[in-house]
N, C-alpha and C positions, 0 to 999 in steps of 0.2 A: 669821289673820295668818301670812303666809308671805312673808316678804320674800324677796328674794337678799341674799346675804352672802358679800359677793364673787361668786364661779361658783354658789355653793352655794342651794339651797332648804333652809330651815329647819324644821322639824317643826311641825305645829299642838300636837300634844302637847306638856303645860308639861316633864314628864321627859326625851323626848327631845329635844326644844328646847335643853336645859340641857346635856346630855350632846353634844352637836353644835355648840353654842358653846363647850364647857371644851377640847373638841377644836382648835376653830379659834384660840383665846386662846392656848395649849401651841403651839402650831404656830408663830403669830404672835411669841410669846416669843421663842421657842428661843435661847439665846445672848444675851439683853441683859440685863446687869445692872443698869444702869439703875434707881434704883426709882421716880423719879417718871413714866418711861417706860412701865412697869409698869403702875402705877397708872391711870397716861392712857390707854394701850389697855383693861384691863379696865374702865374707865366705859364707856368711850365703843361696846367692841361691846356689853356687856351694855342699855345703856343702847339700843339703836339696835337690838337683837333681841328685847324684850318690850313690847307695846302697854300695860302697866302701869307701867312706867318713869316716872315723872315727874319725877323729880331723881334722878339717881344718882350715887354719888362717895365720895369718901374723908374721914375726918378725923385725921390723923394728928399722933400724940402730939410734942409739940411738945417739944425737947432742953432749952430752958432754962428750961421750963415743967413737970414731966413728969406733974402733976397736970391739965393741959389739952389740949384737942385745939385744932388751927388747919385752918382747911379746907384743903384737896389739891385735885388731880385732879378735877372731875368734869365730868358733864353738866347743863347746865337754867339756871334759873331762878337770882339771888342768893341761893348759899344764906349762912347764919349764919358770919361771921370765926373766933370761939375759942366750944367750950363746955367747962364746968369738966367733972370727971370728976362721976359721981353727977347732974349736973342732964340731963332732959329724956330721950331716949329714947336719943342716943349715947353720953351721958355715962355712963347706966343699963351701958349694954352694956362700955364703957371700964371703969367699977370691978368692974363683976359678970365681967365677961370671958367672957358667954356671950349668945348670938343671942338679941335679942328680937323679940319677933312680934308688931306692936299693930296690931288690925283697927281700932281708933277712937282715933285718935290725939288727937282732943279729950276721951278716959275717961282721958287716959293722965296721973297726977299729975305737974308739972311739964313737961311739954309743952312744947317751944321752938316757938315757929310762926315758922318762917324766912318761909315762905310760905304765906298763910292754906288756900290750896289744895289741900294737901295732906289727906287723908283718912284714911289708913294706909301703913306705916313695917315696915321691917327692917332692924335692922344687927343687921352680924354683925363681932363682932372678929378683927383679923388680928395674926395674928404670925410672927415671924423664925424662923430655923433654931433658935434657940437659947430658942426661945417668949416670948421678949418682945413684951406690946402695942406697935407701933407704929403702928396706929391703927385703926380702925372700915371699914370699908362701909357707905355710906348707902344706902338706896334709900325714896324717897315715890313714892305712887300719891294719883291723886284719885277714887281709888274706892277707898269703904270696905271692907273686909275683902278686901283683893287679894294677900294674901302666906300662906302657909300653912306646912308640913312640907315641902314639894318644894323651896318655896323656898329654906327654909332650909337643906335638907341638901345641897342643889348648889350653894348661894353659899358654905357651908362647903367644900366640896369644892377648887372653883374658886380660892377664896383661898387654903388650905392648900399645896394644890399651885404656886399662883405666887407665894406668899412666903415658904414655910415649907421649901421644897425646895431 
């Protein structure tokens, strides 16, 4: 898979793929502060640059809630309105505040199935300049064990850099 993106051709390799979209995203940014604008660009190129994408998007920590997420931004299918922190795989990631990797998302205890479709799962938690959760990175695939290391050290990356910076 080698789409265009924009003028651009994008790498078959998943590293340089990653590395060629955190570029076009940074580029794309430059100057808006915006964070649901933010938010919307990074679903929607990441989303629309890996043929494993099947829901991709945010859930962010909701103000007058701050022990829940409320959905954001994203790409796909309806996904899930609020999940508590600690339940299901975003929630996991919201109180752990660390990227989870689940190749079998129906092994995985508490489980939200927004949409039965879904196969395997990454979020990765985002935070502000001043390291507060403000909410998650989704991304489902309907193919089983489709997110690995690479994945997660470039969607670390990519989020740190356009939220934390």
């Amino acid at each position: 898979m080698a789409e265009a993106f924009n003028d651009k051709i994008l790498p078959a390799a998943k590293a340089e793929r990653y590395a060629a979209v955190a570029e076009e995203i940074a580029s794309v940014l430059e100057g808006e502060k915006n964070l649901t604008a933010r938010m919307a660009t990074v679903a929607s190129m990441l989303a629309n640059s890996f043929e494993d994408y099947f829901w991709t998007g945010f859930y962010v920590v909701d103000p007058d809630k701050p022990d829940e997420l409320v959905v954001g931004p994203y790409q796909g299918t309806l996904g899930c309105l609020r999940i508590a922190f600690g339940r299901g795989v975003c929630g996991a990631a919201a109180r752990s505040r660390q990227t989870q990797v689940v190749p079998d998302v129906h092994a995985f205890p508490g489980h939200i199935a927004c949409d039965s479709r879904s196969a395997s799962e990454i979020v990765v938690p985002v935070v502000d300049s001043q390291g507060q959760l403000i909410a998650v990175f989704d991304v489902d695939s309907e193919r089983p064990d489709a997110f690995d290391e690479v994945d997660a050290e470039w969607l670390e990356r990519i989020l740190l850099r356009t939220f934390a910076h």
